[in-house]
N, C-alpha and C positions, 0 to 999 in steps of 0.2 A: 208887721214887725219893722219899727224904723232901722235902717240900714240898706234893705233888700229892696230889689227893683219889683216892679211889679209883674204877675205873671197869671196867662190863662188856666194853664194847669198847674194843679197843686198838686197829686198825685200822678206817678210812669214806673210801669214796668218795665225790666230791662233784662232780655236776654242775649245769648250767643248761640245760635244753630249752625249745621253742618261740621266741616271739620275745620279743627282749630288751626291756627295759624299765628306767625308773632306779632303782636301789634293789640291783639286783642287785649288785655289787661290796660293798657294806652286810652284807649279809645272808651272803655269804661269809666277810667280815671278820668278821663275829659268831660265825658255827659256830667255823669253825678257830682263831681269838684264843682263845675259850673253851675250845674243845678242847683245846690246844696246852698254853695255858699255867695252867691250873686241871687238869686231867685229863693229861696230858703222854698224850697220842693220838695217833697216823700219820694223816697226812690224807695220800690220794692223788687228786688232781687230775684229771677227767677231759675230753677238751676235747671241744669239739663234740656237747653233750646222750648221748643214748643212741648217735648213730656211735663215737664213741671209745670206747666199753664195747665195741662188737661189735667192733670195730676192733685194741682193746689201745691205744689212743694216750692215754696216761695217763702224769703221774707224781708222785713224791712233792713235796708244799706244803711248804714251811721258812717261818718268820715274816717273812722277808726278800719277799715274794710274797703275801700278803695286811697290809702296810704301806702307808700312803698309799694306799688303793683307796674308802676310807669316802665321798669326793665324786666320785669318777670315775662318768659315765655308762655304760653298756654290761655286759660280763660279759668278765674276765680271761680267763675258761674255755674262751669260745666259746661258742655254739650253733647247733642244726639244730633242724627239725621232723621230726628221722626218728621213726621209729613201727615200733618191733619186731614188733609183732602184730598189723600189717596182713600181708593174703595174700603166700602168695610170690610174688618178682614174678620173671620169664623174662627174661634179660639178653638184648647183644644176640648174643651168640655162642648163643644157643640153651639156656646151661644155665641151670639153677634156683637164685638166689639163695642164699647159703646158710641155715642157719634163723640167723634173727638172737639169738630169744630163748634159744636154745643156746651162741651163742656170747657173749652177756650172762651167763650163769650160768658158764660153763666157765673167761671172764674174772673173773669173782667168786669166783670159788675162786681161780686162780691168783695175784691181787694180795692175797691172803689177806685179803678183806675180809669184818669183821665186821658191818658196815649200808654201805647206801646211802643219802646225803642227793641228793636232788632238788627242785631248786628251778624251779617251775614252774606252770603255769595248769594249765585242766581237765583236759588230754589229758595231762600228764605226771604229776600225780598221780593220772590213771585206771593209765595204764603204771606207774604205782609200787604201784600197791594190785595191778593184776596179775600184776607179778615176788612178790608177796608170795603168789599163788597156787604160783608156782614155788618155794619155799622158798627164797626172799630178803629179808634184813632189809631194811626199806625205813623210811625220815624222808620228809614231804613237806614243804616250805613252798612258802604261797601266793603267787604271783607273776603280777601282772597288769595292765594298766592298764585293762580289763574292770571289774572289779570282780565278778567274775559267779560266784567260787566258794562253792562252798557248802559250810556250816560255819566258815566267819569272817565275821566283820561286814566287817572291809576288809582288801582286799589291798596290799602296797607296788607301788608304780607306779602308782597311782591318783590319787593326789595330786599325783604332780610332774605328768600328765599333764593333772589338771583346772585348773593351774593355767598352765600351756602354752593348753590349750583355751582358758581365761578371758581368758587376752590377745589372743588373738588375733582374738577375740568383740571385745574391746574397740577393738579396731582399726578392726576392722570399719563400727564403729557411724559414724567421723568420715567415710570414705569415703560409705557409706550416706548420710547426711547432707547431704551436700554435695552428690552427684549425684540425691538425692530418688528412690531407689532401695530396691528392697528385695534384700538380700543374704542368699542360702544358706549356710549354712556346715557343712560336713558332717565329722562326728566319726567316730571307732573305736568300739565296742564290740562288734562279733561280734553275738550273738544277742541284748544285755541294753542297756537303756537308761540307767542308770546314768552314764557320762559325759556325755551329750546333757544328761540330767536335771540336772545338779548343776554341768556349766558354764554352759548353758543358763538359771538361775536365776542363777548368780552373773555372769552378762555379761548378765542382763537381755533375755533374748529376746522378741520377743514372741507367735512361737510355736515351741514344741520337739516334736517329732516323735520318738517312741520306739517299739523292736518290739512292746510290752505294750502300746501302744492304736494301733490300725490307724488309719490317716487319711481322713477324705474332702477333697478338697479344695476341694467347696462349701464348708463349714465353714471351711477356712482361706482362702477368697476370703472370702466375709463377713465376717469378723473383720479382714482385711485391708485389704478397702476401710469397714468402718467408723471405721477408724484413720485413712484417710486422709478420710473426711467430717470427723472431726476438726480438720484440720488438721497433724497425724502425717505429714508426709510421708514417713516413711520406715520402713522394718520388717527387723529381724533375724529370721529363721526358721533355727534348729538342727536339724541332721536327723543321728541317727542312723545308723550306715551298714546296720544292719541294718531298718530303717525301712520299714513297708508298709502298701499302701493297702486299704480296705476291701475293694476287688473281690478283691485280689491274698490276703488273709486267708479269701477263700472256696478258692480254689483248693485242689488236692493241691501238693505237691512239683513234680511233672513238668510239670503246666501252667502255677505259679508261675516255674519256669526259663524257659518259652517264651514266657511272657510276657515276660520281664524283657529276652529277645536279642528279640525283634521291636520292641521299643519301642526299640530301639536310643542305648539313652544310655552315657553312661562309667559311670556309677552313679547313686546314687540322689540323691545332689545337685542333679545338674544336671536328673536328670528331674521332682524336684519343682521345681527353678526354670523346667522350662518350663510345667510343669502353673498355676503360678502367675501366668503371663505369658499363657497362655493363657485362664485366666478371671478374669482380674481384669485383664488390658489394661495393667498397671503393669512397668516396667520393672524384670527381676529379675536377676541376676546369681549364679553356684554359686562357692563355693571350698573346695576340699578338703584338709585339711590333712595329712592324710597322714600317714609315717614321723614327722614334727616329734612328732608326739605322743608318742614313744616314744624320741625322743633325749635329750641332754644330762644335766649333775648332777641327781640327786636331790635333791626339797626336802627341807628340814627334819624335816616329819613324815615322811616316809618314811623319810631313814636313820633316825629312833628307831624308826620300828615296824619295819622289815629288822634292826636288830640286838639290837633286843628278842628279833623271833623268832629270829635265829641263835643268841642265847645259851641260847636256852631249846633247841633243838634240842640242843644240848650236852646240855645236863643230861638230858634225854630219853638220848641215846648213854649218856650215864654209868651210869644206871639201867636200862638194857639194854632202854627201853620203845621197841620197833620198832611198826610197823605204824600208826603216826600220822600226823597233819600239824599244824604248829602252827597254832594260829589264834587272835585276835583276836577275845574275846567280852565286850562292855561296854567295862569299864578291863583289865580284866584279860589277860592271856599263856597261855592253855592248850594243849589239844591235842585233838582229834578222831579216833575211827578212819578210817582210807582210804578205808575205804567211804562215809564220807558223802559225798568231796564225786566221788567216781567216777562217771561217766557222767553227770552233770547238770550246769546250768546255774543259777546263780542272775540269777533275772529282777529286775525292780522288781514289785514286788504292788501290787496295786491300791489299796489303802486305804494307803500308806507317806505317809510326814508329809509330803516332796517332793511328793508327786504334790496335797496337797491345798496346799501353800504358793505353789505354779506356779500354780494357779488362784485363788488365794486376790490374787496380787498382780497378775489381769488376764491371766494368759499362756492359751496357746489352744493344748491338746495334740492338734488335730485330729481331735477326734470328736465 
């Protein structure tokens, strides 16, 4: 059709797996816009992550359906955490689930799809680099408000969430204040420190607690009540939700679990606010923030980098280069094989510029 550039794929399915976060509607609006109307492409629409591929609940995108979606928070799409290639699992009538990643592939033939774009954190662009074992074109883009994937420098959803995080830090502080209290406040990040880290500095904690360095909580009773010899009555403490203690850092797995149910807290917030009440005698207070992290419009910077990367996933589709993910390196818009960021975790390292700026302005990462 004169107008349109030329392209390897004519047809791509497009979903959102795991959990949502802002940026996603962004980065939809980027693939398909691009595809659509530079490449004149089929985008077929898949709801609910990887169920609706096994599913077939799918259908064809028109431009009328990714219009006005650029500031909406959530994902059009829907999403699950389902997981094709987890074991099979034994329903309750007795029979055997069916093979899911069978019917992933069978469904990808039948929608006559040329790639699959997936937009998602670790575990969907692991499931994406693996359908690329089954001979399936596969796109990944990184989606997270983690921050933890590896092979881009930042994810979208990161930003609107450090910036949710940051207020609500800052909130935090007037209360704290007033009641000459010290308040917990316990963030997302899964396995990686990254959120704790960069809201935790920008709301001025005065200690941030992260997976990559295990805490004692001598260490933050001391620095706690030397704050308050000061005259300091009052202390912000950010805790990570994957956050742990030195004893708990000696542990296996198995004994780190039976730990975590004997001590019986709701999680790690409140257990560090009692560990902090109980050695330092100061009245501590936990609050969890929860899902808020992961609601509402995406900032600024995120829809420019969600449609950065969607447009560039395009052009990727155009040039028939599968088995990627886009990623963010420096200034720049590239792409990475699947394989890099499959089956890992991006942590904080230990020598990163944060972790010496946090110490650098007095904060106390608990070690």
């Amino acid at each position: 059709m004169e107008g349109f550039r030329p392209s390897v794929t004519k047809t791509f399915g497009i979903l959102t797996a795991g959990g949502d976060c802002p940026g996603l509607n962004a980065a939809i609006r980027g693939v398909c816009r691009a595809a659509t109307s530079r490449y004149n492409m089929k985008v077929i629409g898949i709801a609910d992550g990887f169920r609706g591929l096994i599913d077939g609940n799918v259908r064809e995108l028109y431009e009328g359906d990714f219009t006005g979606i650029l500031t909406r928070g959530g994902t059009i799409l829907g999403t699950s955490r389902e997981k094709p290639f987890k074991e099979e699992t034994v329903l309750s009538t007795g029979d055997i689930e069916k093979d899911k990643v069978a019917a992933i592939k069978e469904n990808y033939k039948r929608f006559g799809l040329d790639c699959l774009v997936v937009l998602g954190g670790n575990g969907t662009n692991t499931t994406g680099y693996r359908l690329t074992w089954e001979g399936l074109n596969v796109l990944g883009l990184p989606k997270t408000i983690d921050n933890d994937i590896e092979g881009t420098d930042r994810t979208f959803g990161f930003n609107s969430a450090l910036a949710i995080a940051t207020e609500a830090i800052d909130r935090l502080h007037s209360t704290a204040q007033s009641h000459s209290r010290v308040m917990v406040i316990e963030l997302m990040g899964h396995k990686a420190g990254w959120l704790a880290l960069y809201a935790g500095v920008a709301g001025g904690g005065d200690v941030i607690l992260i997976p990559e360095i295990p805490y004692d909580i001598k260490s933050i009773g001391r620095h706690l009540s030397e704050r308050a010899a000061q005259g300091k009555t009052f202390s912000i403490v950010v805790v990570a939700e994957g956050a742990v203690s030195v004893e708990e850092d000696r542990m296996d797995k198995k004994d780190r679990k039976k730990y975590r149910i004997e001590t019986v807290n709701p999680s790690i917030g409140y257990r560090v606010a009692r560990e902090i009440e109980a050695e330092t005698g100061m009245e501590t207070r936990a609050t969890v923030l929860g899902y808020v992290q992961r609601g509402g419009i995406p900032s600024a910077s995120d829809r420019v980098l969600a449609t950065s990367l969607g447009t560039t996933a395009a052009e990727l589709l155009a040039r028939g280069e599968y088995g990627r993910m886009v990623a963010l390196k420096g200034d720049e818009i590239g792409s990475v094989d699947l394989s890099v960021p499959a089956d890992k975790v991006k942590t904080v390292p230990p020598d990163h510029y944060m972790i010496d700026a946090a110490l650098s302005v007095g904060t106390c990462l608990g070690d």
